[in-house]
N, C-alpha and C positions, 0 to 999 in steps of 0.2 A: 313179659310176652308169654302167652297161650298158645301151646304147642298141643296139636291133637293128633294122632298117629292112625291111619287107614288100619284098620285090621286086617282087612284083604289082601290090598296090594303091598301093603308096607311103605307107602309113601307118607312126607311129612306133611302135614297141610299150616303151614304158620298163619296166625291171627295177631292181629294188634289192638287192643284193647284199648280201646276211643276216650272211655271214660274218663277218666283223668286228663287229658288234654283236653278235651269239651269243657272240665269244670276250670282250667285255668284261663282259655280262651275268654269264658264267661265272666270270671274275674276282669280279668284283662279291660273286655269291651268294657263293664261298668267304671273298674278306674278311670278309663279316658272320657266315659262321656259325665263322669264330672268334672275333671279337670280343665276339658276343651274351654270350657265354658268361662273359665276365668283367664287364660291364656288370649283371651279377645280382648278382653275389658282396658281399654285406656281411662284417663281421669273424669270425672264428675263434674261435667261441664253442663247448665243451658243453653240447650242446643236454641236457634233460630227454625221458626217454622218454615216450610218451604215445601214445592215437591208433593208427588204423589205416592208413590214406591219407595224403597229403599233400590240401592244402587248394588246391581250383579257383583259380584265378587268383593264385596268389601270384607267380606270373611277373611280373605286371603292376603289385604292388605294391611301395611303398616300404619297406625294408626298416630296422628302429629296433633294434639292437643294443647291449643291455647286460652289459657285459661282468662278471667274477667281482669285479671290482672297484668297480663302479659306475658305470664312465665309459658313456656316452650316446655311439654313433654313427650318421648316418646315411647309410646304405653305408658308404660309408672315413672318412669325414669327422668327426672327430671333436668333439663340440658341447656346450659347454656346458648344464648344465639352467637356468638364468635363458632365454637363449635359445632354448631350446627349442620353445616356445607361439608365437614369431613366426616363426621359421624355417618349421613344420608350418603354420602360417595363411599366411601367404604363396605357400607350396606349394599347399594346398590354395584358394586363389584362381587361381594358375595351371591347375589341374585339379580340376575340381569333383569327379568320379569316382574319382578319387584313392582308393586303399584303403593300409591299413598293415598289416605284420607287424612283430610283437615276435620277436624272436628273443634272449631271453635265458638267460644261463650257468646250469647248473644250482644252480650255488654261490653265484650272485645273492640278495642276499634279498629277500627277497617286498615288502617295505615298496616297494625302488626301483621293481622295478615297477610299481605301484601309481600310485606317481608320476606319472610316464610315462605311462601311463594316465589319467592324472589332467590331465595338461598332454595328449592329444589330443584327452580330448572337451572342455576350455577352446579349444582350436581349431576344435574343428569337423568332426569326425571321426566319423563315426557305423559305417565298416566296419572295423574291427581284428582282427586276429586274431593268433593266439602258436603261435608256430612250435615243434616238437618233433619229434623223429625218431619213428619208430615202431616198436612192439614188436614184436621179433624174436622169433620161438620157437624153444625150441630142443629 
C-alpha cells in the first residue's frame, strides 16, 4: 500500500494500488471462460432434428444423455437406470430449481426414453425438456 503524506497539513492520504488485483482478476476471468465451457458438455450423442431455437436456460440445467444404445448418462457420468430415481432426487434436494435436459440419440428408442422420463417425474421433477438441433434450411 502507497502511502503519500500532505506537506501542508500533515495528513495521511492512503492509496491502494489496483494493479495487481486487476491483473489477477484478469487471470481469473480467462480461467473460467475456458473451463465454463467444458463444465456443460454431456456425451456425444446424434441429436434429432427438431425445433427452431435452442431452449432458455439450458445452460443452467442438468444434462440426461441417452445414448444409441441405451446407457443413461449424467454429464460424463455414467449411471445405472435402478439408480437413476435416487441419484435425480438427491440432486434435486440439493437444488430445488434444478431443471433437466434429455438429450437423446436419435437411434434411441422411444420406449428408453420414456423411462427416463418416467424415473424424473418419480423424483420430482416437474421442468424437463429434450434437446434437438435445429432445422437447417437449405
Amino acid at each position: 500500500m502507497i502511502v503519500k503524506k500532505y506537506t501542508k497539513l500533515g495528513h495521511i492520504k492512503p492509496e491502494i494500488n489496483l494493479t495487481s488485483m486487476i491483473d489477477v482478476m484478469c487471470i481469473l476471468m480467462s480461467v473460467f471462460m475456458v473451463t465454463a465451457p467444458m463444465l456443460t458438455t454431456g456425451m456425444s450423442v446424434d441429436l434429432p432434428k427438431g425445433g427452431k431455437s435452442a431452449i432458455e436456460g439450458a445452460e443452467k440445467a442438468v444434462d440426461v444423455t441417452i445414448d444409441k444404445l441405451g446407457n443413461i448418462y449424467i454429464g460424463k457420468e455414467k449411471i445405472a437406470p435402478s439408480k437413476l430415481k435416487s441419484k435425480l432426487s438427491y440432486m434435486l434436494k440439493q437444488n430445488p430449481k434444478l431443471s433437466i435436459v434429455i438429450s437423446g440419440d436419435s437411434k434411441t428408442q422411444y420406449g428408453k426414453i420414456i423411462e427416463v422420463m418416467s424415473s424424473l417425474k418419480e423424483a420430482g421433477f416437474k421442468k424437463v425438456g429434450l434437446k434437438t438441433e435445429p432445422i437447417t434450411k437449405k
